[in-house]
Each structure stands twice: as C-alpha cells, then as structure tokens.
C-alpha positions as CSV (number, residue, x, y, z in Angstrom):
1,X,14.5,-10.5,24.9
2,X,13.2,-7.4,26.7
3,X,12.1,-4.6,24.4
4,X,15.0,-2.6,26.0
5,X,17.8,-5.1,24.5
6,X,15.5,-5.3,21.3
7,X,16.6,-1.6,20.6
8,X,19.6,-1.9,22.0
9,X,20.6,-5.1,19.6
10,X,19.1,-3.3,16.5
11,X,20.9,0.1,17.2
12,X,24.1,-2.3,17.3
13,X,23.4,-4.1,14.0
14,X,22.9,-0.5,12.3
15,X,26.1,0.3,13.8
16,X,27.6,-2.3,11.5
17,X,26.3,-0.4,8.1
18,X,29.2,1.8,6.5
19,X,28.7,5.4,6.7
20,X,28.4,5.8,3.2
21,X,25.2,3.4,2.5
22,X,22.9,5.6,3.1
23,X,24.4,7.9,1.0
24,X,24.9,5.7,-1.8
25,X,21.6,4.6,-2.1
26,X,19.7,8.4,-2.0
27,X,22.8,9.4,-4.7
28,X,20.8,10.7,-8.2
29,X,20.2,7.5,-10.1
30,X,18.2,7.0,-13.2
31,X,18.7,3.3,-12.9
32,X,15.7,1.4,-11.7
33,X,17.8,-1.1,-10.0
34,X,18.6,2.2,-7.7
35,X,15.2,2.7,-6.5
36,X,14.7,-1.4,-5.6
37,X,17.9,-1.2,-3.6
38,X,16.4,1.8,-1.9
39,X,13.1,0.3,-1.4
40,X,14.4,-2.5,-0.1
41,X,16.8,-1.0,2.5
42,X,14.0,0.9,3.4
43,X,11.6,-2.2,3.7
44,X,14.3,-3.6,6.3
45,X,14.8,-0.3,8.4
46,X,10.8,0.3,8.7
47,X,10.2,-3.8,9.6
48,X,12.5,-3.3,12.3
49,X,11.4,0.4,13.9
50,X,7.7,-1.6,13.8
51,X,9.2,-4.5,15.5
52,X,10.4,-2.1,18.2
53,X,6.8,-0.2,17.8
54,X,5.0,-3.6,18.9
55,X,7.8,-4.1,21.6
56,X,7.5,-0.8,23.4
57,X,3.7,-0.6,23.4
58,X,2.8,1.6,26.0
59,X,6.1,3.1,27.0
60,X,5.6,7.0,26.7
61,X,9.6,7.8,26.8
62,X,9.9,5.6,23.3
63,X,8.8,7.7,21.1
64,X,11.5,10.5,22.0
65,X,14.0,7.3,22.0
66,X,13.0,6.3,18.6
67,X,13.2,10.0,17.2
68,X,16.6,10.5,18.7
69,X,18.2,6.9,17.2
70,X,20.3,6.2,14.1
71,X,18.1,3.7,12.3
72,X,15.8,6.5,12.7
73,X,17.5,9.0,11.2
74,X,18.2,6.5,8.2
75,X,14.9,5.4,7.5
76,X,13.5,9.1,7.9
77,X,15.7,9.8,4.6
78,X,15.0,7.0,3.0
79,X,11.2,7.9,3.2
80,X,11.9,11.4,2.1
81,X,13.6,10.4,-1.0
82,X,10.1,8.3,-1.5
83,X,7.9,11.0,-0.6
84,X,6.7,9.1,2.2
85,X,6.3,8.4,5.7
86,X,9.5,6.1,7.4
87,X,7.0,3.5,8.9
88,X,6.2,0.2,7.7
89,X,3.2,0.6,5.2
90,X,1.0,-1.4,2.5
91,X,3.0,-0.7,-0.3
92,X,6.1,-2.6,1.7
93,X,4.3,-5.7,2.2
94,X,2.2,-6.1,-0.4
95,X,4.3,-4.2,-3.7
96,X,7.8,-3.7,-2.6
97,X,8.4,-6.6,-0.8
98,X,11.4,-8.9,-2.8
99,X,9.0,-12.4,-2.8
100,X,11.7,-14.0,-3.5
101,X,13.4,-12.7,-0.2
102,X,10.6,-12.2,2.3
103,X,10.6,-10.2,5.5
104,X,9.0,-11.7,8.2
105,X,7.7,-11.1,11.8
106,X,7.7,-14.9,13.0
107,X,10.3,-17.5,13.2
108,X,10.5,-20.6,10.6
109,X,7.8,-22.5,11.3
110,X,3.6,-23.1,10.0
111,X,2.8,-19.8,11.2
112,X,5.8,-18.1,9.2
113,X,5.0,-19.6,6.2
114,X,0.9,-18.5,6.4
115,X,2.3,-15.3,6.9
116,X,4.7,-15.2,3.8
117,X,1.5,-16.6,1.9
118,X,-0.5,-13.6,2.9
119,X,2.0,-11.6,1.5
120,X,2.8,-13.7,-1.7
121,X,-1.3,-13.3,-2.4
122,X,-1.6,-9.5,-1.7
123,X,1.3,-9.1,-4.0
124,X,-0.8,-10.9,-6.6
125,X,-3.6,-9.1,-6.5
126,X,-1.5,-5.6,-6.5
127,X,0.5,-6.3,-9.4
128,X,-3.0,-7.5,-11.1
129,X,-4.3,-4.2,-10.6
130,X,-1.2,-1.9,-11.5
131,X,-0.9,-3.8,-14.9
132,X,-4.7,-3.4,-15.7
133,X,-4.4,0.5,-14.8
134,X,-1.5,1.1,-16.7
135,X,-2.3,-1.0,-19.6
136,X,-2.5,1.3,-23.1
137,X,-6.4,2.1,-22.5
138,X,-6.0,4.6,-25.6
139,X,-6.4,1.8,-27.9
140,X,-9.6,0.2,-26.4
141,X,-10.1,-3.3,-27.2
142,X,-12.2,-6.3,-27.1
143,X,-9.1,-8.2,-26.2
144,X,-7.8,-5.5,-23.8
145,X,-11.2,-5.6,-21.7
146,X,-10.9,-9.7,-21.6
147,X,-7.0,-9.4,-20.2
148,X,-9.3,-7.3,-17.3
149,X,-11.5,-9.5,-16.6
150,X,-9.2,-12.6,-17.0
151,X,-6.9,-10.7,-14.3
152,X,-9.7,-9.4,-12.2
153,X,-11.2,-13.3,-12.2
154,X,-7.7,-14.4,-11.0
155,X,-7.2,-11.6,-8.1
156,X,-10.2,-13.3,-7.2
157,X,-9.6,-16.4,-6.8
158,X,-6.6,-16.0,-5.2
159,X,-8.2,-15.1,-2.3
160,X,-9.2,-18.9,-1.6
161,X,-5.3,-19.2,-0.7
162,X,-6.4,-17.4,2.5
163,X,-7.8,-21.2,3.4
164,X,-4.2,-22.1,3.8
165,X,-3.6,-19.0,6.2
166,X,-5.0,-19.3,10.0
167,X,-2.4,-17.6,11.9
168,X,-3.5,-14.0,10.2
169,X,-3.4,-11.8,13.2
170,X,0.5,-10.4,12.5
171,X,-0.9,-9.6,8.9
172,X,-3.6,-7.8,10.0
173,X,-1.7,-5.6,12.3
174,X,0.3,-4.1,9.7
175,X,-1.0,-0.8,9.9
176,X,1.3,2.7,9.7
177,X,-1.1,4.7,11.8
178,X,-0.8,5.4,15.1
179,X,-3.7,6.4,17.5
180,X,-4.3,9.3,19.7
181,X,-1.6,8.7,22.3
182,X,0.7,6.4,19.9
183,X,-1.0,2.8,19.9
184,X,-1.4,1.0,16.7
185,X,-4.5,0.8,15.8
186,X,-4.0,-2.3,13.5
187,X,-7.1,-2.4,11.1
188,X,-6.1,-1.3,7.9
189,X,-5.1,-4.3,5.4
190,X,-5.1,-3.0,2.6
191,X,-6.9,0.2,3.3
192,X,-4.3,2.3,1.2
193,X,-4.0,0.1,-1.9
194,X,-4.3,3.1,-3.9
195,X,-4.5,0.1,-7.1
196,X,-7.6,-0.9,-5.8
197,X,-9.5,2.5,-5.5
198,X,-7.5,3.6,-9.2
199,X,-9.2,0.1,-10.3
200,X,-12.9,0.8,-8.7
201,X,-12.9,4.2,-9.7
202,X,-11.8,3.8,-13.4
203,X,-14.3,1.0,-13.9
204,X,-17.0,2.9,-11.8
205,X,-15.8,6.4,-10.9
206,X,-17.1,5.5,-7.4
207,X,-17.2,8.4,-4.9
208,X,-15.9,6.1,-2.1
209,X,-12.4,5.7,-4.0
210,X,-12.4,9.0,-5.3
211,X,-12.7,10.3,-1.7
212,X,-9.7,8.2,-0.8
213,X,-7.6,9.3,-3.6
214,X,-8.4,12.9,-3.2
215,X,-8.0,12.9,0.7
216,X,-4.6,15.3,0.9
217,X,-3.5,13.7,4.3
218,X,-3.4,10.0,2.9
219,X,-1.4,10.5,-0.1
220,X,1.9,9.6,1.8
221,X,0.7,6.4,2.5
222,X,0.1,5.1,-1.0
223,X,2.4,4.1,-3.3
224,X,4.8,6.4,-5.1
225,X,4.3,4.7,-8.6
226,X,0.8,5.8,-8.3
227,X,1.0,9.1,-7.8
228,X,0.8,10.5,-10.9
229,X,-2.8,8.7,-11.5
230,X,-3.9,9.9,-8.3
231,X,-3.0,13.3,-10.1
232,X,-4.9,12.5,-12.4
233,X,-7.7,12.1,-10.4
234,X,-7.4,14.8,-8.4
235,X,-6.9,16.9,-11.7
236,X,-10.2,15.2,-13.7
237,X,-7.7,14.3,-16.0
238,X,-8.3,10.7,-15.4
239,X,-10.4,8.9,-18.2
240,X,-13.0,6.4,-16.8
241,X,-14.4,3.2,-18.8
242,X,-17.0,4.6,-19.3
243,X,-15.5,7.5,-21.0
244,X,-13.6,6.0,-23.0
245,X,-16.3,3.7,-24.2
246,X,-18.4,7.0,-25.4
247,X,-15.3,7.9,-27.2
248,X,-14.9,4.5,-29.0
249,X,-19.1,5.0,-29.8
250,X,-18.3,8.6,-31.0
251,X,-15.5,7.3,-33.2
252,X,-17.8,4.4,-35.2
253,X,-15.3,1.5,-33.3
254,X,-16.6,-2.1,-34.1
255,X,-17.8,-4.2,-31.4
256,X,-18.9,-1.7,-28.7
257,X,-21.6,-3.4,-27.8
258,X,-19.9,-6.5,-27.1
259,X,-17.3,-4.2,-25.0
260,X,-19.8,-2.4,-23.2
261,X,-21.1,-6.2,-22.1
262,X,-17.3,-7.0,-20.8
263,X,-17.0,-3.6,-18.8
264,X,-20.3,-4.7,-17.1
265,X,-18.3,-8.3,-16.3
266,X,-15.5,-6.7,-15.0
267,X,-17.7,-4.4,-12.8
268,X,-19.6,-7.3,-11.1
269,X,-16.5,-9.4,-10.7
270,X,-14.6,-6.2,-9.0
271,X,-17.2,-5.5,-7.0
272,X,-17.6,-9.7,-5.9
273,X,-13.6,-9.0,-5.6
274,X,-14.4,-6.2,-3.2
275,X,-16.6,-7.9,-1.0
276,X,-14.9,-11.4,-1.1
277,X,-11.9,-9.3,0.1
278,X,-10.9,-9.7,4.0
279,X,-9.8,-6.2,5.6
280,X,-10.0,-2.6,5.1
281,X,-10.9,-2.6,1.7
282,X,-14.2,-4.7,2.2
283,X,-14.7,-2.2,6.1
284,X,-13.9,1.0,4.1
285,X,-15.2,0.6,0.5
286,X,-17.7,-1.7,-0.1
287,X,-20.7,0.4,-1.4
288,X,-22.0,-1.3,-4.5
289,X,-21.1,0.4,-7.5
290,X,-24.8,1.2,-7.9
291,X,-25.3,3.2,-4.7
292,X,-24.2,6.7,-5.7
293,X,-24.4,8.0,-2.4
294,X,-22.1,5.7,0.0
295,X,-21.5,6.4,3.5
296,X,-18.6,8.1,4.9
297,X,-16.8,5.9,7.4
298,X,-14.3,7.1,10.0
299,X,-11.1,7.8,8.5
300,X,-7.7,6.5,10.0
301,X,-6.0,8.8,11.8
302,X,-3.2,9.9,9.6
303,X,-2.9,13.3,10.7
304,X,-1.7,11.8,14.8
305,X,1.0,9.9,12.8
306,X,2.1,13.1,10.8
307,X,2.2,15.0,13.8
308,X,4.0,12.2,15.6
309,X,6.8,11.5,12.7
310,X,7.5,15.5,12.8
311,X,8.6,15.1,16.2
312,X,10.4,12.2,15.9
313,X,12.0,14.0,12.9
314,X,12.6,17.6,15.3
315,X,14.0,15.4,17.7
316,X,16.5,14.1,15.6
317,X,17.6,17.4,13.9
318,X,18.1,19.0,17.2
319,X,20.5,15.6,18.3
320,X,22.9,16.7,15.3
C-alpha cells in the first residue's frame, strides 16, 4: 500500500485501543510484570512509527504529521516513563523483545525467519552479558570467573548462527538515529549495547567503552536496566577485574593466580567476541584491549534525533 494509507491504516488500528490503556500501563506499579507490559506496548508502537519512518523516506511534511498523530503521542509517554527516546532502539530488538512473540518487518517466509534468528541471537548474547555484569562480583571466585568465560565462549559461538541468516539488510537498518535532514542512517547494530561496553570495560576498563558510557547525549539510547552501572561508571564507582583481583591479593584469597590466568581468558575471548562481531560494535569499538590510546570515530548523530523528537513532542502539545 502507499505510505499515505500505511499511516492512515495504523492511525485506524490505534483508534481501536481503549482510552484507558495507556493509562493503565504508566499507572505506579511495583510489579515487574507492569514494566514488560509497558515495554512491550511500547516495542509495538515504536515498530510501527519506524515502519512508517522507512515508508515516508523523503517526504519533509511527515515529520510534522508524525508529531501531530495519536500513536505518537502514545509512544512519546511510553518512552518518558522509560527515560527514553519513543523510536525503535537496540534494547527493543535485542533485550525487550518477547522471543517467544517476535515482531517482525517481513512477511512469513525464509527471509522472516533469518530475521527472527538475528534477533533470537542478539538476545543471546545480551542476556549473556547482563548476567556476567550483574553476577555477585563481591565474592570473587574461581568458579565465578569460569561461568564468564563459559558464557563469553558461548556469546561467541553463537555468532556462527549468522551462517543461517542472508537476508540481514532489515536487521542492519535498525538504527534510532536520524541524519541531518531526517534520513536513517542505518549503521548502528548494536552500537548502543551498553552490556557490551559494561562487559569490555569491566574486564579492561577500555577508554573506547568508557567514552561511550560517559557520552551524556547517548544515555537515552541504552537500556534503562543499565543505568545505574553506567552511574557507576560515570561516578568511578565501578570496580574493574582488575580491581577486584588486587583486592582478593590484598586479602591473602587462595588461587589468585589461577584467577588472574582466567581474567586473561576471558579478555582474549571478549576481545575475539568483539572482532568476530558483525556491526557497530566491531566499526566503533574494536581497539585491542592493549592499545591504550584508541581512535575516536565519528559518533552517531544523537543530538539531530533529540532535536527532532522535541519537535515532534511541541507539535503534539500545541494539537491538545
């Protein structure tokens, strides 16, 4: 259909939700069930505005058409109850995304079933690295640095399910940044796994990741669960490997030796991880963990989508 009866249609369908959803779902709620509900609403409001996004490409009166619509409006306070932008971002595919349930861009088919793959895999490798981050680090183990190497060995190889996926060029395109006069750009897989640079730089402290984590304008863009270790970061609150390894030689622990010989592992296997990886990741952080003075790439241009989404958002206070 034409990208005009595209908006039209989902404008309609929105029509259909009761008044009080919306509502419901940002209503004070201790209950994590709450927050997957309004994750997942979210997940289906933002998959759609992109949808339109790719289907309007290059039509200038859009944007003010977009700011001004319903779904809009919904998905704008949906995103400010997650501290977040209201456009389809990494942390939608690859973390909040219901695998059981998957969203998807193409119809049934080969191609829609490489592109749930890339999906199921990314969500692999995320949940990898959240557990290994927020795994009880105060109680430094032989055992606990084997579960990280085991799971960074298997984030690894689950990158050789990319064999099954050829048709990769809707997966790659899932990008929430605009470009200077409101084109996707479309090259950021998994350029704000904030997991990832929370992984490198606690096994490294890497300036690359740190950068990335510290970088005030791209904080909306990673995941709210991580926030608080970013804080961390931010705060040099955040206790590296290393540091904690000094800590467990300060303290007489048994075995550091044979620890400090795993944290080496689990360096060289995240750094193969990093350069195995295809995307933004392996473009935007790939200095070795032993070149202490990486190179500053350009940075995606975060601050055109802020400036974009606060018109979309004026536009929509001044229709009410």
């Amino acid at each position: 259909m034409s990208a005009h009866d595209l908006f039209e249609l989902s404008e309609s369908r929105f029509g259909r939700v009761g008044p009080g959803t919306i509502d419901a779902l940002l209503a004070p709620s201790g209950f994590e069930l709450q927050r997957i509900r309004r994750r997942t609403a979210l997940l289906d409001l933002v998959w759609v505005l992109r949808s339109l996004d790719i289907a309007h490409a290059g039509d200038g009166s859009y944007v003010q058409a977009r700011g001004r619509s319903a779904l809009f409006a919904a998905a704008l306070r949906l995103a400010g109850a997650e501290r977040r932008y209201p456009t389809l971002q990494w942390s939608d595919i690859a973390i909040h995304h219901p695998a059981s349930d998957p969203r998807t861009f193409l119809p049934p088919g080969r191609a829609r079933d490489e592109e749930v793959l890339m999906y199921q895999v990314q969500h692999g490798i995320e949940r990898i690295f959240k557990e290994i981050i927020e795994s009880d680090w105060e109680k430094l183990t032989i055992w606990l640095l084997a579960e990280m190497v085991e799971g960074i060995d298997l984030a690894l190889k689950s990158l050789m399910l990319y064999s099954g996926a050829r048709t990769v060029g809707q997966f790659y395109q899932l990008d929430p940044f605009l470009g200077p006069n409101f084109e996707y750009r479309g090259h950021a897989t998994g350029a704000f796994s904030a997991w990832t640079y929370l992984l490198g730089f606690f096994l490294s402290k890497n300036r690359a990741f740190e950068e990335r984590l510290c970088d005030e304008t791209n904080l909306k863009a990673f995941d709210i669960d991580a926030r608080h270790h970013i804080a961390d970061v931010r705060g040099s609150a955040f206790l590296t490997l290393e540091q904690r390894l000094v800590n467990a030689r300060g303290s007489g622990g048994h075995q550091v030796k044979n620890a400090e010989n795993m944290a080496e592992l689990a360096r060289r296997r995240f750094t193969l991880f990093l350069h195995s990886h295809r995307g933004a990741i392996k473009r935007h952080a790939s200095s070795s963990f032993a070149d202490e003075s990486p190179s500053h790439p350009p940075r995606t241009n975060i601050e055109t989508i802020t400036e974009a989404i606060a018109d979309m958002a004026t536009s929509v206070h001044t229709s009410h």
